[in-house]
Chimera marker file (.cmm) of the C-alpha trace (Angstrom):
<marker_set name="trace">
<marker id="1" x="153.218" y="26.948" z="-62.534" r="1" g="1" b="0" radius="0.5"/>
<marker id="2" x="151.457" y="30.736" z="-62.167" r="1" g="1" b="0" radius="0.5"/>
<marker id="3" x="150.744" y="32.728" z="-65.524" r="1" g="1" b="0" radius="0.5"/>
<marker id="4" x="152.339" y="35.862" z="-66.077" r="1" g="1" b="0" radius="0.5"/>
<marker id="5" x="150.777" y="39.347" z="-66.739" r="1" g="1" b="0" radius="0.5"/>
<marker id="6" x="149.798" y="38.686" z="-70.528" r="1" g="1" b="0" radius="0.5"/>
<marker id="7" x="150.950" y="35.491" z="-70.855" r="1" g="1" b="0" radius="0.5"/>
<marker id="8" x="148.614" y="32.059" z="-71.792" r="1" g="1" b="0" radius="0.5"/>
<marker id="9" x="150.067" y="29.052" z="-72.096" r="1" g="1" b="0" radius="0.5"/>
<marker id="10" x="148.528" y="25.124" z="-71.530" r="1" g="1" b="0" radius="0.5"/>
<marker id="11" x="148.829" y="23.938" z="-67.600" r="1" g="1" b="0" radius="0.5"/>
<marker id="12" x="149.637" y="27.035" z="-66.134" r="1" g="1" b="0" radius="0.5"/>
<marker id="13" x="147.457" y="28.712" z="-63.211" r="1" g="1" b="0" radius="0.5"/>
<marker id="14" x="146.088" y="31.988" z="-62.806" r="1" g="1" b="0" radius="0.5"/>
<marker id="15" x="146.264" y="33.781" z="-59.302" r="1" g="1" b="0" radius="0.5"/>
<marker id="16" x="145.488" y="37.728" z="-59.413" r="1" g="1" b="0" radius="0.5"/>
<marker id="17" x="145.075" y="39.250" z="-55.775" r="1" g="1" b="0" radius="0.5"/>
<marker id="18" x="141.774" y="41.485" z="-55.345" r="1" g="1" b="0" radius="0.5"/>
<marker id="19" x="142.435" y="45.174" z="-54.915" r="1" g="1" b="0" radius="0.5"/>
<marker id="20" x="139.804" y="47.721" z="-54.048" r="1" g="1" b="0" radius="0.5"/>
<marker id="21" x="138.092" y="47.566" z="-57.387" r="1" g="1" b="0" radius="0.5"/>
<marker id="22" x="138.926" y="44.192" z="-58.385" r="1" g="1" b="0" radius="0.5"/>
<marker id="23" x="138.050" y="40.367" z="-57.224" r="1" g="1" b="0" radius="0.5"/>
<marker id="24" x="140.269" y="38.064" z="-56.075" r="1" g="1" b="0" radius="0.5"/>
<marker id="25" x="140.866" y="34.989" z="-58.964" r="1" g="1" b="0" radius="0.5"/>
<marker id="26" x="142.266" y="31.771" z="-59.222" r="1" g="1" b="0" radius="0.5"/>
<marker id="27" x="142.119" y="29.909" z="-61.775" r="1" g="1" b="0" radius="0.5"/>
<marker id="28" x="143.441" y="26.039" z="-61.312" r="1" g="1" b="0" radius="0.5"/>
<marker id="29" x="144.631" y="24.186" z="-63.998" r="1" g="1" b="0" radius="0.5"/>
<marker id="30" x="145.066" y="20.778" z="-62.504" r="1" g="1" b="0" radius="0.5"/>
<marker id="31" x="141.513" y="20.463" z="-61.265" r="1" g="1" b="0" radius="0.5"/>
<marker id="32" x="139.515" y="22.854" z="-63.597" r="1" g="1" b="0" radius="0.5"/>
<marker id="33" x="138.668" y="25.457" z="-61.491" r="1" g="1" b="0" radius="0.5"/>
<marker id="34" x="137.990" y="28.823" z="-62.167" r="1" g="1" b="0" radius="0.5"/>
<marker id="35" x="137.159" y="30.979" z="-59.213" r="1" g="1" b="0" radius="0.5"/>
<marker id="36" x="136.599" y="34.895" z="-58.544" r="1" g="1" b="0" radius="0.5"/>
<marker id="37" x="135.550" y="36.797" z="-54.977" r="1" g="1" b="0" radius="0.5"/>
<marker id="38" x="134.828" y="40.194" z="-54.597" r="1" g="1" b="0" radius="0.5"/>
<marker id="39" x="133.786" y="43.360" z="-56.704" r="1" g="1" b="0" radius="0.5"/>
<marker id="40" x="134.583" y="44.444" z="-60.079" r="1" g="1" b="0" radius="0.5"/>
<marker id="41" x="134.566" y="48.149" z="-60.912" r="1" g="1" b="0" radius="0.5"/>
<marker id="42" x="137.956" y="48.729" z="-62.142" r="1" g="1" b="0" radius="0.5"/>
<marker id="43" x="138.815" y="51.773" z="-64.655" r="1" g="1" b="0" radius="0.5"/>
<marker id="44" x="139.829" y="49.376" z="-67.492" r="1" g="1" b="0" radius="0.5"/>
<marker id="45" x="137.810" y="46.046" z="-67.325" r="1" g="1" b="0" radius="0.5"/>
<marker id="46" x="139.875" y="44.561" z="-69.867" r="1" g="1" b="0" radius="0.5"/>
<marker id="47" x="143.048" y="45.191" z="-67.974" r="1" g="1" b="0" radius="0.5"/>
<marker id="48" x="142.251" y="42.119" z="-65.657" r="1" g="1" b="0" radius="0.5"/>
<marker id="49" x="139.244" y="40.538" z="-67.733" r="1" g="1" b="0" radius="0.5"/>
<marker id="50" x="141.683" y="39.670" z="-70.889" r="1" g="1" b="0" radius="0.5"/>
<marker id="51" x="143.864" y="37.561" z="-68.647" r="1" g="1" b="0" radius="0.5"/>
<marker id="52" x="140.517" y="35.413" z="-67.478" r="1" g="1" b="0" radius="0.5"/>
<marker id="53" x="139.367" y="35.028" z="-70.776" r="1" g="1" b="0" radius="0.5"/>
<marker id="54" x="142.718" y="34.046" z="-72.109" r="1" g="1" b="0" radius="0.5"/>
<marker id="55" x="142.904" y="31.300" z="-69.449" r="1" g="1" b="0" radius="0.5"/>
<marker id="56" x="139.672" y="30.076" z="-70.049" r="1" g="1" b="0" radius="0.5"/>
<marker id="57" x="140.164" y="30.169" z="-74.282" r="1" g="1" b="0" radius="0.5"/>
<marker id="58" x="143.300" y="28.058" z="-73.852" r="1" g="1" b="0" radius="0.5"/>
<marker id="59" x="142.011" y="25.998" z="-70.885" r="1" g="1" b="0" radius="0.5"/>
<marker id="60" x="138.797" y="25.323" z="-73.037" r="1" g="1" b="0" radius="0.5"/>
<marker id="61" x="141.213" y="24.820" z="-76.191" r="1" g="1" b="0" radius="0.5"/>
<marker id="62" x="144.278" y="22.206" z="-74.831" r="1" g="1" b="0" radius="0.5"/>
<marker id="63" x="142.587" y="20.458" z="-71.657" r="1" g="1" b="0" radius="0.5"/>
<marker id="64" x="139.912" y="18.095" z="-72.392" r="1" g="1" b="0" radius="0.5"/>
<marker id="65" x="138.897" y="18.125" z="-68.065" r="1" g="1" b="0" radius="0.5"/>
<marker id="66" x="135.484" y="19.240" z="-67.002" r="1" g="1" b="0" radius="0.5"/>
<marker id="67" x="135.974" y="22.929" z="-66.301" r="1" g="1" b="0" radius="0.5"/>
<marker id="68" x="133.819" y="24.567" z="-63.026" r="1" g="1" b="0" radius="0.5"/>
<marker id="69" x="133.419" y="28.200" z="-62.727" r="1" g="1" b="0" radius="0.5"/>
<marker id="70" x="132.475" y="29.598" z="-59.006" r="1" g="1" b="0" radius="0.5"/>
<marker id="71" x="131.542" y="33.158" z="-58.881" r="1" g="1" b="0" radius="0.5"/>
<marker id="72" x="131.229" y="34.791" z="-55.730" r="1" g="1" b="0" radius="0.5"/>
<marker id="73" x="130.837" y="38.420" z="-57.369" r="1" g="1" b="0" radius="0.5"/>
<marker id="74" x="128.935" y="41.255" z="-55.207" r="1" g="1" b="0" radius="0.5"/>
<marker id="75" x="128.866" y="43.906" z="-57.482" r="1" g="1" b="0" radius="0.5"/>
<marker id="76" x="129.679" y="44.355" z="-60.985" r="1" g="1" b="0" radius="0.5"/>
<marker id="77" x="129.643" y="47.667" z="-63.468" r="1" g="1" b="0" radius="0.5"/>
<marker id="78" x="128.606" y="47.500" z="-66.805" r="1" g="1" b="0" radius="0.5"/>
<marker id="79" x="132.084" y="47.120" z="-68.348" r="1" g="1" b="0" radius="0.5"/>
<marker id="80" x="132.295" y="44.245" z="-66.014" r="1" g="1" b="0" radius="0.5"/>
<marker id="81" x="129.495" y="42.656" z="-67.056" r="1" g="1" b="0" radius="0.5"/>
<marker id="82" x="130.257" y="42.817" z="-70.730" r="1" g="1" b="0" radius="0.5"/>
<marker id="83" x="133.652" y="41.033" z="-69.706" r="1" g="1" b="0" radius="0.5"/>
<marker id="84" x="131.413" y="38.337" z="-67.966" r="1" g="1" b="0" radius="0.5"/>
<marker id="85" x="129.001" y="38.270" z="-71.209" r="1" g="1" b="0" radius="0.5"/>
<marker id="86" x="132.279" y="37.419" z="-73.082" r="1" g="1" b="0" radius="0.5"/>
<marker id="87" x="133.446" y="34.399" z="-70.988" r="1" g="1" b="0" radius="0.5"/>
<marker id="88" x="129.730" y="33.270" z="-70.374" r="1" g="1" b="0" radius="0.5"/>
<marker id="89" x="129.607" y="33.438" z="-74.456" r="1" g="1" b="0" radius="0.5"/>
<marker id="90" x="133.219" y="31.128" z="-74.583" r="1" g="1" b="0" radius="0.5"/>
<marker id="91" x="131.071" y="29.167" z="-72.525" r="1" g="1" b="0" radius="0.5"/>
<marker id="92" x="128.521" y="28.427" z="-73.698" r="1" g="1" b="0" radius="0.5"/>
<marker id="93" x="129.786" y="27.532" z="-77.318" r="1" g="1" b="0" radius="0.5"/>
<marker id="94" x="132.376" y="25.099" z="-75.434" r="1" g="1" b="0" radius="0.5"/>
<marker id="95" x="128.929" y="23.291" z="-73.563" r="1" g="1" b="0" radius="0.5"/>
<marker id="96" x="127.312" y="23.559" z="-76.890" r="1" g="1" b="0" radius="0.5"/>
<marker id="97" x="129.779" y="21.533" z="-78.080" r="1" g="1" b="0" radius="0.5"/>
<marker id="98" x="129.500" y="18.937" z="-75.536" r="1" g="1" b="0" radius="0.5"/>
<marker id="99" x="131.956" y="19.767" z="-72.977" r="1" g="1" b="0" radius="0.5"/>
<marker id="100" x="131.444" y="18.860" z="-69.474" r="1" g="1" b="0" radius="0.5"/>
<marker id="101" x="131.595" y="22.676" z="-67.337" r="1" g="1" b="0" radius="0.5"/>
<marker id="102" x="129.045" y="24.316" z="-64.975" r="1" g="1" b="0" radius="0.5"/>
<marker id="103" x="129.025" y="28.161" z="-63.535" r="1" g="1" b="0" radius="0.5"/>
<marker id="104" x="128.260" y="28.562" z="-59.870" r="1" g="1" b="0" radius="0.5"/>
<marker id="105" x="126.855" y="31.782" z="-58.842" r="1" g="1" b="0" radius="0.5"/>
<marker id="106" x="126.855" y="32.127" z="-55.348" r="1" g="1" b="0" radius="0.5"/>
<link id1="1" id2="2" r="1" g="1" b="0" radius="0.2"/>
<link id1="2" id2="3" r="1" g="1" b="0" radius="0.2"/>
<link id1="3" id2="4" r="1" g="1" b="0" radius="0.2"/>
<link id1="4" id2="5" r="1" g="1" b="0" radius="0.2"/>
<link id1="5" id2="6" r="1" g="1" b="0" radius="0.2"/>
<link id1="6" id2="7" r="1" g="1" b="0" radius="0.2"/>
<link id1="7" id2="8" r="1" g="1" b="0" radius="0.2"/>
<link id1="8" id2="9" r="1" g="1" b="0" radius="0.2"/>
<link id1="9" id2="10" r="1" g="1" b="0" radius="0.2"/>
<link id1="10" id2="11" r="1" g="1" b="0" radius="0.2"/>
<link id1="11" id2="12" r="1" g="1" b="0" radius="0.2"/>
<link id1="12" id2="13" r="1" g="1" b="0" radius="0.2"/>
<link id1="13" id2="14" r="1" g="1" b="0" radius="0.2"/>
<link id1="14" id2="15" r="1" g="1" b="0" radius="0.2"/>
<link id1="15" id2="16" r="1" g="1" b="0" radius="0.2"/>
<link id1="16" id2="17" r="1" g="1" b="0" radius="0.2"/>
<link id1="17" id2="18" r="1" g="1" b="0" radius="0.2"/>
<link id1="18" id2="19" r="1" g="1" b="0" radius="0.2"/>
<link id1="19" id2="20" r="1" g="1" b="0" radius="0.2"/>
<link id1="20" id2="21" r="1" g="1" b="0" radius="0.2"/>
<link id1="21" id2="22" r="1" g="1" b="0" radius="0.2"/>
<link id1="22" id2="23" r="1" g="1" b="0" radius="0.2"/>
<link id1="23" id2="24" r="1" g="1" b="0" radius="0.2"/>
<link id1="24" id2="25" r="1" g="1" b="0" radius="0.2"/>
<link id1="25" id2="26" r="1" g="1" b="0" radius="0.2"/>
<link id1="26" id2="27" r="1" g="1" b="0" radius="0.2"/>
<link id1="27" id2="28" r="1" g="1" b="0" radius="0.2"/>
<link id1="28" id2="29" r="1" g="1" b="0" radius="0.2"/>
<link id1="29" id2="30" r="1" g="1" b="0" radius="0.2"/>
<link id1="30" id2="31" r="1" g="1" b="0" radius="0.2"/>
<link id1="31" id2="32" r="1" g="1" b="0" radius="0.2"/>
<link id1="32" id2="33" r="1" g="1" b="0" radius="0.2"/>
<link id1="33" id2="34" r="1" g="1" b="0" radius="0.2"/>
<link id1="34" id2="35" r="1" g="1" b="0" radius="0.2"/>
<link id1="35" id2="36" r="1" g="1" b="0" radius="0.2"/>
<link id1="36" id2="37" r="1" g="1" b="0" radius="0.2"/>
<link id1="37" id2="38" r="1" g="1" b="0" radius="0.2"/>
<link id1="38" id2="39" r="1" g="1" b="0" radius="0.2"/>
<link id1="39" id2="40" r="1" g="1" b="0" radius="0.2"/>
<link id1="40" id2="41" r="1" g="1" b="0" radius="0.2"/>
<link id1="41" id2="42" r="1" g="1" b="0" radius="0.2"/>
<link id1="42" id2="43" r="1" g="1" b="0" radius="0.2"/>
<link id1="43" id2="44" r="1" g="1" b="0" radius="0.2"/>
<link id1="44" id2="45" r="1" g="1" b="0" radius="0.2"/>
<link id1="45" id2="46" r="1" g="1" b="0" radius="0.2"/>
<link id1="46" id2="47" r="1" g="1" b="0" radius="0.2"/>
<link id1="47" id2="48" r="1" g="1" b="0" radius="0.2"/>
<link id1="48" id2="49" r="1" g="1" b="0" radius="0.2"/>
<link id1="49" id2="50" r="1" g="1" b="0" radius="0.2"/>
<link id1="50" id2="51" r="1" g="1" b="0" radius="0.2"/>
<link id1="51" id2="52" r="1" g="1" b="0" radius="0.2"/>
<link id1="52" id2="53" r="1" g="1" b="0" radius="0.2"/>
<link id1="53" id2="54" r="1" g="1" b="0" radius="0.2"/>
<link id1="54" id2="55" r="1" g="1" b="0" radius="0.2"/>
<link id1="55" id2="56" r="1" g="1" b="0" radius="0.2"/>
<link id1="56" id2="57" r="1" g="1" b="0" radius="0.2"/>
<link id1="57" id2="58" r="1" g="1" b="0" radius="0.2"/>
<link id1="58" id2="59" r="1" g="1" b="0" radius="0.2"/>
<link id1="59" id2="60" r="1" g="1" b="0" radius="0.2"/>
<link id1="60" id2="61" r="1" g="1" b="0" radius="0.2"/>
<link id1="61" id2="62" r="1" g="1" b="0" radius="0.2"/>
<link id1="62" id2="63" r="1" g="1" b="0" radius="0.2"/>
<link id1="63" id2="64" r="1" g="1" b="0" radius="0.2"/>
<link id1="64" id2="65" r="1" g="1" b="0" radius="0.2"/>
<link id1="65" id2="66" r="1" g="1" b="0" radius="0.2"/>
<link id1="66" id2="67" r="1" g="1" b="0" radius="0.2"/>
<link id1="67" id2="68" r="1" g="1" b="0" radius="0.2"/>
<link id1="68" id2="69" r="1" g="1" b="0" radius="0.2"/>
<link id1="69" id2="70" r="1" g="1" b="0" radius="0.2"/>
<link id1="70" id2="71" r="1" g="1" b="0" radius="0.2"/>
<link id1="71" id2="72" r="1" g="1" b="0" radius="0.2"/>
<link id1="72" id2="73" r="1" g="1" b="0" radius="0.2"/>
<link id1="73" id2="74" r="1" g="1" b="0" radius="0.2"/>
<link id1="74" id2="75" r="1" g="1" b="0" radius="0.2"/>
<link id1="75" id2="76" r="1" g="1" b="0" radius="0.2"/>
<link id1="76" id2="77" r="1" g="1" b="0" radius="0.2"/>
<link id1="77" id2="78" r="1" g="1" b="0" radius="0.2"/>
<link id1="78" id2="79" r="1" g="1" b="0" radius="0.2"/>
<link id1="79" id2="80" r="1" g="1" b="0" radius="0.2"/>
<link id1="80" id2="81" r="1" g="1" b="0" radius="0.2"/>
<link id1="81" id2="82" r="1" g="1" b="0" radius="0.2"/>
<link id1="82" id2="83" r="1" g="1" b="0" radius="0.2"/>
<link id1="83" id2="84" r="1" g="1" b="0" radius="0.2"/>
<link id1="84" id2="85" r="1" g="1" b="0" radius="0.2"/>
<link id1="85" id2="86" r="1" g="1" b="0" radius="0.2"/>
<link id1="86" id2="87" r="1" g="1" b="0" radius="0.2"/>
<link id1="87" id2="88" r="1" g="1" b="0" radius="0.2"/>
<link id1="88" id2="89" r="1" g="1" b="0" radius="0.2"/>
<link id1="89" id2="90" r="1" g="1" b="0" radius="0.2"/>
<link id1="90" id2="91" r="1" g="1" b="0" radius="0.2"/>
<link id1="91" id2="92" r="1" g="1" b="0" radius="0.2"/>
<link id1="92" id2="93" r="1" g="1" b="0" radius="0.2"/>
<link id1="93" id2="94" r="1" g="1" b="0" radius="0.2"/>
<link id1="94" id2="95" r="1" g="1" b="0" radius="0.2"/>
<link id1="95" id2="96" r="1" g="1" b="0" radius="0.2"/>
<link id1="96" id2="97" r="1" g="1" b="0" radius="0.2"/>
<link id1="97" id2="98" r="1" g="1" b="0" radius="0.2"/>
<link id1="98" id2="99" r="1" g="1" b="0" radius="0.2"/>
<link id1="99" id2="100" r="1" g="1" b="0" radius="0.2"/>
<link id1="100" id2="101" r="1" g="1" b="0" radius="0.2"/>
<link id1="101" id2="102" r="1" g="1" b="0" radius="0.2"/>
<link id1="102" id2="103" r="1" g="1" b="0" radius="0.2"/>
<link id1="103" id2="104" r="1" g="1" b="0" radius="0.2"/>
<link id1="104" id2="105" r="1" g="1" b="0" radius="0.2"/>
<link id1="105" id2="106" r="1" g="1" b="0" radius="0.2"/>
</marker_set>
């Protein structure tokens, strides 16, 4: 099952295409993966950066599987970076809570 523009709900996936300004993600419910290629300079960050954090919020919230985050992310603004601040901050309170996850920047 693929998300829809907007939409969260437990077990689906996430699959956005990369465009010129924007990277590639998947996000895959079944084994916990979160995944995003490319560059991210898009006019209005939270355009594509709400539906990420939404999928990790309710991945974090109604899965109890290890979650692993690849990044493969050559270029970021600042507005893109706050975005990542946000999930990295989601994060961080889920590991500080003991769940399993780790972030791969490559």
């Amino acid at each position: 099952m693929t998300q829809e523009p907007g939409q969260a709900s437990s077990g689906t996936n996430l699959d956005l295409a990369a465009t010129a300004s924007t990277p590639a993600v998947k996000a895959d419910w079944q084994s916990g993966v979160l995944s995003m290629v490319g560059e991210s300079y898009p006019e209005n960050t939270y355009d594509i950066f709400d539906e990420i954090i939404t999928w990790v919020e309710v991945f974090l919230d109604d899965c109890d599987k290890p979650l692993r985050v690849e990044l493969r992310l050559s270029y970021l603004n600042a507005s893109s970076i706050r975005a990542m601040i946000d999930i990295f901050d989601r994060l961080q309170a889920a590991h500080d809570e003991g769940r399993d996850l780790s972030v791969s920047w490559l």
